[in-house]
NUNU-234380 format. One record per residue (C-alpha): z, x, y; residue number from 1; residue in three letters. Coordinates in Angstrom, 3 decimals. Layout:
<nodes>
         pz         px         py   vose   mise
          Z          X          Y    NUM    ala
...
</nodes>
This chain:
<nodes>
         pz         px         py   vose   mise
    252.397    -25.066    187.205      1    unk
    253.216    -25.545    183.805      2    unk
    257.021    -25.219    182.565      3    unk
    258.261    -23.175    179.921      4    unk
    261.303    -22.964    178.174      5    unk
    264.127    -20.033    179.004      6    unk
    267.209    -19.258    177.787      7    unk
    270.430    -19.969    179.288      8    unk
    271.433    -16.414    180.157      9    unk
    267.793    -16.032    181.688     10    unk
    268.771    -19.442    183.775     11    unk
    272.436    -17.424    184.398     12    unk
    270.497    -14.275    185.824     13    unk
    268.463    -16.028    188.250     14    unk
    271.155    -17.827    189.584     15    unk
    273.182    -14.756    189.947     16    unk
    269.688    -12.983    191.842     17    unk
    269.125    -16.204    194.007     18    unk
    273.277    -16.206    195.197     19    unk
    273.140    -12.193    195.765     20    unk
    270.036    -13.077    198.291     21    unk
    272.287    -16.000    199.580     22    unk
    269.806    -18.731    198.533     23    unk
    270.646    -21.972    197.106     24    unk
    269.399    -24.439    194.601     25    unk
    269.162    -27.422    196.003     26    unk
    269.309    -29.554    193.188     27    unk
    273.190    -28.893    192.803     28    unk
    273.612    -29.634    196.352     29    unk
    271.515    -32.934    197.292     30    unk
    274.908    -35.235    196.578     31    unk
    277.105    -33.143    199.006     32    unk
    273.937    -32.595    201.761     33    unk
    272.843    -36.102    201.638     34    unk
    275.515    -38.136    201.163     35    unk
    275.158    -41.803    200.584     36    unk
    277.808    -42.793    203.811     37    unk
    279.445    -40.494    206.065     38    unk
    282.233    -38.532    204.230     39    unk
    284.903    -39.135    206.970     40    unk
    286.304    -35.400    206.944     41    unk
    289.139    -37.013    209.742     42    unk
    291.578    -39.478    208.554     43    unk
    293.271    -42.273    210.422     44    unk
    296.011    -41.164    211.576     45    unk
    299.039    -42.030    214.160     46    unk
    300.610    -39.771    216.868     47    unk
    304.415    -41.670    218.022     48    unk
    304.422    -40.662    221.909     49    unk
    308.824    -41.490    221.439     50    unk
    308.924    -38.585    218.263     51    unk
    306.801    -36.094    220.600     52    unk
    308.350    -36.392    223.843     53    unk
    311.313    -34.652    223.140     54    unk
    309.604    -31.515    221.496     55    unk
    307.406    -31.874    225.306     56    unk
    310.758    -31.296    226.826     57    unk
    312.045    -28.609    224.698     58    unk
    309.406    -26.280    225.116     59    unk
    308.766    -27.320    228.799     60    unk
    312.317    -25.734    229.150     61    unk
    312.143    -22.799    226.267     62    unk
    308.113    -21.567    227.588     63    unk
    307.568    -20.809    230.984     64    unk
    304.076    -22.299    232.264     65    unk
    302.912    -18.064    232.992     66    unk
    303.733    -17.554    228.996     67    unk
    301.432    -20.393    227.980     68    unk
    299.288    -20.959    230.693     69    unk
    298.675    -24.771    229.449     70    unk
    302.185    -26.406    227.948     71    unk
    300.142    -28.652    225.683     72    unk
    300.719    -30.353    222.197     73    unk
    297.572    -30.891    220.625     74    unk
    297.490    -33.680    217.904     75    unk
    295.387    -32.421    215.019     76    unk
    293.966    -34.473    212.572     77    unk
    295.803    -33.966    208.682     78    unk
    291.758    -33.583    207.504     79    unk
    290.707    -31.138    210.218     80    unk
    293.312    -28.527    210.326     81    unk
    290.663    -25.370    210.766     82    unk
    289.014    -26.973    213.586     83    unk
    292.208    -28.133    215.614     84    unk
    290.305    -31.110    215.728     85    unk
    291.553    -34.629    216.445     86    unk
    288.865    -36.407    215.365     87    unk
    285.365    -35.050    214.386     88    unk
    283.877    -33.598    218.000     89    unk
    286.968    -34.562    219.956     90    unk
    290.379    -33.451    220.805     91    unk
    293.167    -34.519    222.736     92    unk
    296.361    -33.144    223.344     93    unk
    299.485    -33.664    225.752     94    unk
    300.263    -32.023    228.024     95    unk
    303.476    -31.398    230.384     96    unk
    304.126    -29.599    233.639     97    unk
    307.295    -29.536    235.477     98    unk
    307.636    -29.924    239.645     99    unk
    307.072    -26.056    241.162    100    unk
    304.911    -25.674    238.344    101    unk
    301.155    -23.898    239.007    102    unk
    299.244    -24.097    235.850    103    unk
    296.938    -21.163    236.163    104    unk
    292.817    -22.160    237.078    105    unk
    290.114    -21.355    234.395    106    unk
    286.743    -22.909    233.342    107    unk
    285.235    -23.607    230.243    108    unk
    281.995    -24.741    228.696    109    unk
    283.687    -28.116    227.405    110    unk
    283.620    -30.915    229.154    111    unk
    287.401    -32.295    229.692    112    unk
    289.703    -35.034    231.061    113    unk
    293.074    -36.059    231.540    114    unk
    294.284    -39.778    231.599    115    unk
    297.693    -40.088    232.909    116    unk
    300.704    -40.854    231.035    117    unk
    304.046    -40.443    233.643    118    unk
    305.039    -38.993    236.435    119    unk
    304.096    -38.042    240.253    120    unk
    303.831    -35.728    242.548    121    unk
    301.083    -33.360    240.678    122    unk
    297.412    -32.718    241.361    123    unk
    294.877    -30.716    239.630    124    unk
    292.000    -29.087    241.548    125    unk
    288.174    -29.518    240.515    126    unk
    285.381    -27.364    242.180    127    unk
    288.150    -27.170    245.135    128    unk
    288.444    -30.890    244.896    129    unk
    292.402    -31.691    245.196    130    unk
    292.568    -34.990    242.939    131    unk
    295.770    -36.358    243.121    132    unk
    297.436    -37.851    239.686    133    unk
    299.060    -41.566    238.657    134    unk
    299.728    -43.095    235.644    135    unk
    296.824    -45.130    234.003    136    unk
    294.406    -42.791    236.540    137    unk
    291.329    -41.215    234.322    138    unk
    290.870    -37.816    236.208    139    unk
    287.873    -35.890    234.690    140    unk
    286.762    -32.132    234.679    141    unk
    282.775    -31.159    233.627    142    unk
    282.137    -28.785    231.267    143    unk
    282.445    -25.421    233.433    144    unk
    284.236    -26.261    236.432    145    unk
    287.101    -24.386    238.123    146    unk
    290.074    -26.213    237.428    147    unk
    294.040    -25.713    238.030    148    unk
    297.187    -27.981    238.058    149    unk
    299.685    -27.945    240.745    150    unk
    303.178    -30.024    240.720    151    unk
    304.905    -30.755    243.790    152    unk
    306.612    -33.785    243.121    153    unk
    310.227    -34.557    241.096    154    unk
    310.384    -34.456    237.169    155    unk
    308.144    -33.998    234.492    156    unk
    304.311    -34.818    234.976    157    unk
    302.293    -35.771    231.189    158    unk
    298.926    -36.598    230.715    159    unk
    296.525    -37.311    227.620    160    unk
    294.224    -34.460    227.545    161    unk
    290.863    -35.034    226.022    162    unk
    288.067    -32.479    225.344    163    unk
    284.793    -31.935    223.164    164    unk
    285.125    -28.439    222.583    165    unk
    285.117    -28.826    218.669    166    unk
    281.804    -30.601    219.399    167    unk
    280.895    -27.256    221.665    168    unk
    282.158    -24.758    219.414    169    unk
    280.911    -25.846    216.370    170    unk
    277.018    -25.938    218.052    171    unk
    278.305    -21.383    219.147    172    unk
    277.555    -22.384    222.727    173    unk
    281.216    -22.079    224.040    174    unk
    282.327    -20.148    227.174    175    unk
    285.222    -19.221    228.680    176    unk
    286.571    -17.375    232.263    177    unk
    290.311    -16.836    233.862    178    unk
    289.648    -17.305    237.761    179    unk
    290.980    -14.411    239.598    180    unk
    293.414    -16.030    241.757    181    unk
    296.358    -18.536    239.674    182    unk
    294.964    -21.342    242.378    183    unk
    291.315    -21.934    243.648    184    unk
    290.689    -22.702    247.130    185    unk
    290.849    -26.157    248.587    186    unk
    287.279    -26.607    249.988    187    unk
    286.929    -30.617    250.346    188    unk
    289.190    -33.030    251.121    189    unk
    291.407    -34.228    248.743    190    unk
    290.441    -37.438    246.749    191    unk
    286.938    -36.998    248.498    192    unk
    284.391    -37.929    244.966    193    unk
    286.487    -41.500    244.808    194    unk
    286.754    -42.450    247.459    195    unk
    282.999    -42.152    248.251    196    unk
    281.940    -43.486    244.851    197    unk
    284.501    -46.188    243.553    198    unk
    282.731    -49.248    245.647    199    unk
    281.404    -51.235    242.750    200    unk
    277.727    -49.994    242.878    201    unk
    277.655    -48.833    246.225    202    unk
    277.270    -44.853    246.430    203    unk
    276.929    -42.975    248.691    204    unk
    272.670    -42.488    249.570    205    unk
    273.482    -38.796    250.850    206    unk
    274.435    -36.998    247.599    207    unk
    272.195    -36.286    244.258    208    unk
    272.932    -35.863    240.999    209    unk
    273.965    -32.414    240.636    210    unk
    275.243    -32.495    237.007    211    unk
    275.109    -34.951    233.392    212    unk
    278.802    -35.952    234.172    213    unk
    280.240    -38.357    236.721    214    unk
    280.749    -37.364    240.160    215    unk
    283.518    -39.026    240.266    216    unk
    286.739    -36.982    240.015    217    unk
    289.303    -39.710    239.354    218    unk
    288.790    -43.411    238.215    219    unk
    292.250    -45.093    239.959    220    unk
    294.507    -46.937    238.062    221    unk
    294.706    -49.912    240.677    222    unk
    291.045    -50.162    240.178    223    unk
    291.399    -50.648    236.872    224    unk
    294.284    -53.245    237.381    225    unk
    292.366    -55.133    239.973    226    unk
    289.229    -55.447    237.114    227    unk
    291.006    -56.923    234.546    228    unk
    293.284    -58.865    236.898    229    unk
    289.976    -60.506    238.361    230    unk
    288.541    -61.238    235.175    231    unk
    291.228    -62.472    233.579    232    unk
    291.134    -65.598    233.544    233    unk
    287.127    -65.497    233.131    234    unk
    286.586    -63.916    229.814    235    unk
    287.289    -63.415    226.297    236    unk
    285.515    -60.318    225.685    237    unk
    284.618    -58.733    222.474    238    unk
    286.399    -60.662    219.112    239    unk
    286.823    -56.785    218.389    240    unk
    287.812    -54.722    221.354    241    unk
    289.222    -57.694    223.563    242    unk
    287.926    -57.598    227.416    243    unk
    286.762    -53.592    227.209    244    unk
    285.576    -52.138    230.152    245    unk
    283.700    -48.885    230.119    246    unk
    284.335    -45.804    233.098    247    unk
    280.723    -45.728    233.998    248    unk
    279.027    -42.577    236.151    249    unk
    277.551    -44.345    239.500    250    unk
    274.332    -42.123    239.368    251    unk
    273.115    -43.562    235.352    252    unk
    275.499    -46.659    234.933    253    unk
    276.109    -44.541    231.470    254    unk
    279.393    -42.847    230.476    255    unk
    281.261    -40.464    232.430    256    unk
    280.472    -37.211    230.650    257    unk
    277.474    -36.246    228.307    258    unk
    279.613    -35.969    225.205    259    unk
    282.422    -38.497    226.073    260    unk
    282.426    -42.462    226.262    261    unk
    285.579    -43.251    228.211    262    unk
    286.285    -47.043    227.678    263    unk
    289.713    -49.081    228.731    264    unk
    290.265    -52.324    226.844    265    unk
    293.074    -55.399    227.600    266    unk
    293.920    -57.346    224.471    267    unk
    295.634    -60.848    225.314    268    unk
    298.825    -62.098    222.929    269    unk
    298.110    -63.148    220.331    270    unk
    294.781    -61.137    219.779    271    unk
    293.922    -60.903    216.165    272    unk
    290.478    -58.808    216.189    273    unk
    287.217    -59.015    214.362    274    unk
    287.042    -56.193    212.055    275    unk
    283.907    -53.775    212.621    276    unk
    283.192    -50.250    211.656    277    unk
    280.848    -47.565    213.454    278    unk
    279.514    -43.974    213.453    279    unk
    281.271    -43.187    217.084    280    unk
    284.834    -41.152    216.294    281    unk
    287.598    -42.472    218.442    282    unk
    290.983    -41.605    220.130    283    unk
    292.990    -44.167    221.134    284    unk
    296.381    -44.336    223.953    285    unk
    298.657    -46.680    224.417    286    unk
    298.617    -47.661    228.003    287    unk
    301.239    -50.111    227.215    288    unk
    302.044    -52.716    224.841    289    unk
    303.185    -53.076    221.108    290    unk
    300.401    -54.208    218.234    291    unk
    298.709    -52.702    215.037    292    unk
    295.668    -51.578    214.051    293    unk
    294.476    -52.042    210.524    294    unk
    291.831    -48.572    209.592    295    unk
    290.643    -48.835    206.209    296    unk
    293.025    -51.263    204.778    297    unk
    295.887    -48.959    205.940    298    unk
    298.153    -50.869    208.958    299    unk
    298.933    -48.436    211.838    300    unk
    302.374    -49.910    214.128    301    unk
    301.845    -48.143    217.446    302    unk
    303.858    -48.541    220.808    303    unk
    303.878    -47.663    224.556    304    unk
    301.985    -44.094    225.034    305    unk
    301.394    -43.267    221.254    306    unk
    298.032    -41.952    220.166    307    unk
    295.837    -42.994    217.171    308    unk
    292.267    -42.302    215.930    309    unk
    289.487    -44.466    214.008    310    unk
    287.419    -41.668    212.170    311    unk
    283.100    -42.440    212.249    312    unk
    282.225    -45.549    209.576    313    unk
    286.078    -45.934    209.233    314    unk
    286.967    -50.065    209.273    315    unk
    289.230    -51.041    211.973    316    unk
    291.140    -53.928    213.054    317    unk
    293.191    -54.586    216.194    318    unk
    296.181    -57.015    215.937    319    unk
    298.641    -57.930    218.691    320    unk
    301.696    -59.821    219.083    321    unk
    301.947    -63.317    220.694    322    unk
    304.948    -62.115    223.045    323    unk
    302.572    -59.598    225.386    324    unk
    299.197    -58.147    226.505    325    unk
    298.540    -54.815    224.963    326    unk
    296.095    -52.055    226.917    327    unk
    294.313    -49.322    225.101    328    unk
    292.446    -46.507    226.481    329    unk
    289.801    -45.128    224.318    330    unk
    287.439    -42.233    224.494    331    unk
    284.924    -42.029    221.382    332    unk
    281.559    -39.274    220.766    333    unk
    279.444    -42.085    221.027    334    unk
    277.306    -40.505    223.988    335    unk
    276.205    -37.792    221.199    336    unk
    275.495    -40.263    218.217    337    unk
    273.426    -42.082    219.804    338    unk
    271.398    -39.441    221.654    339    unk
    271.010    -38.577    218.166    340    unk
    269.543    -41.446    217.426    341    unk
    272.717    -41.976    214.423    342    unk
    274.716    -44.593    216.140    343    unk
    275.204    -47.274    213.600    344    unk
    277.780    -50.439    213.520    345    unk
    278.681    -53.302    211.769    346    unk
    281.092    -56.676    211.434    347    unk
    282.861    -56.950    208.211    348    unk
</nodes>
């Protein structure tokens, strides 16, 4: 079709017609739609578990677990504000419950899971699965799944709590339900989906696969000890993530949950990392240890328990002090990128 000139105010009017029909031109949009790298909407940013532990307290004291139903702090990324997002797709937040405590049960469509910071003495109950908690244990909750937390020990019980429901709500497929009782019903013995499945690869030849996550409902901490104690002297792992192990689900060998890579890395004195950058978002804890992390070009100091995050295509950097070993847990969207087909890394 030929072109012919118009005037300016004709060029106005049709603009005017084609917003009042909500169309768009998308000539004036092709640099924000297609953009030449991943804009990185989440920024790195740092979470000190010593600065938030005493606001944990306060309000474990000032709101009674009925009031809030969950006693949780979630750490929200500076960039992501109107998603409460931590990072994009993921959140975590921490979360405190105090002995006598009955955290009332609920499902949801997101998948969840809670990696234990300190404490004793509590549970929380999956699909009437009692699943007891330790530090360093990874306990995990599929997306829909009666769930409830119980304390019965002495002092305050934390945890890490990590869940993809910005992932889920953003995609308008998010549910919701109060169970009618505060407590579901025991109907299996406690601890019953590890100790049947964490034997290596040996699992159990009587049960299917009944759902995309893990059946497992807790990944022990002394497992994860004895792994990196055996290997220890075997291995150098990755020159970026140190010896990384991965929480794998015994029925694919893939990750844990559908939406969620759950990984656990060691990283020896001394470490000084390879620096690499990729399209998985990830959350970081502090199992223990004192190091930095460089994200684009910007040095993060982080300590026992804190939290950071590594946005998608952001540089990072992991650097660690000749005096100590330093263990990071790490849970990333990685699952999702590359069912995508978008997964994407590289060394710099």
């Amino acid at each position: 079709m030929k072109q012919t000139p118009t005037s300016g105010s004709e060029t106005d009017t049709a603009y005017q017609k084609m917003d009042a029909m909500s169309v768009g031109p998308l000539w004036r949009h092709l640099g924000n739609l297609f953009p030449a790298e991943p804009p990185m909407r989440a920024v790195p940013f740092h979470w000190s578990y010593e600065q938030l532990r005493p606001v944990m307290e306060h309000f474990a004291t000032a709101l009674s677990i009925e009031e809030a139903q969950r006693r949780v702090l979630m750490l929200i990324n500076p960039g992501m504000r109107d998603t409460s997002a931590t990072v994009t797709g993921l959140y975590a937040g921490i979360q405190i419950i105090l002995p006598g405590e009955q955290a009332q049960a609920h499902r949801h469509s997101s998948n969840a899971f809670r990696y234990i910071i300190e404490g004793s003495g509590a549970y929380t109950t999956v699909a009437g699965e009692r699943v007891h908690m330790s530090p360093g244990d990874l306990l995990l909750t599929p997306g829909w799944e009666w769930h409830d937390h119980y304390h019965e020990g002495d002092g305050p019980m934390t945890w890490l709590d990590g869940l993809d429901f910005p992932l889920v709500n953003s995609l308008d497929t998010a549910f919701f339900e109060l169970h009618p009782e505060a407590a579901q019903k025991r109907t299996t013995a406690d601890d019953l989906s590890s100790k049947q499945y964490i034997h290596g690869r040996l699992n159990p030849t009587w049960t299917q696969q009944a759902t995309l996550a893990s059946p497992v409902g807790k990944y022990p901490w002394t497992e994860t000890e004895r792994a990196f104690a055996a290997i220890a002297d075997h291995a150098t792992g990755s020159e970026v993530d140190g010896i990384s192990l991965e929480y794998t689900n015994p029925w694919t060998g893939g990750p844990v949950m559908p939406t969620m890579s759950c990984r656990v890395q060691r990283l020896v004195p001394g470490f000084q990392g390879a620096a690499r950058r990729h399209t998985a978002a990830t959350i970081l804890h502090v199992v223990r240890g004192q190091g930095r992390t460089v994200i684009n070009g910007e040095e993060f100091a982080w300590g026992d328990k804190d939290v950071f995050v590594v946005p998608s295509w952001a540089s990072y950097q992991h650097l660690v002090d000749a005096s100590a070993d330093a263990v990071l847990f790490a849970y990333s969207n990685e699952p999702v990128v590359r069912a995508l087909g978008l997964y994407r890394e590289e060394l710099l």
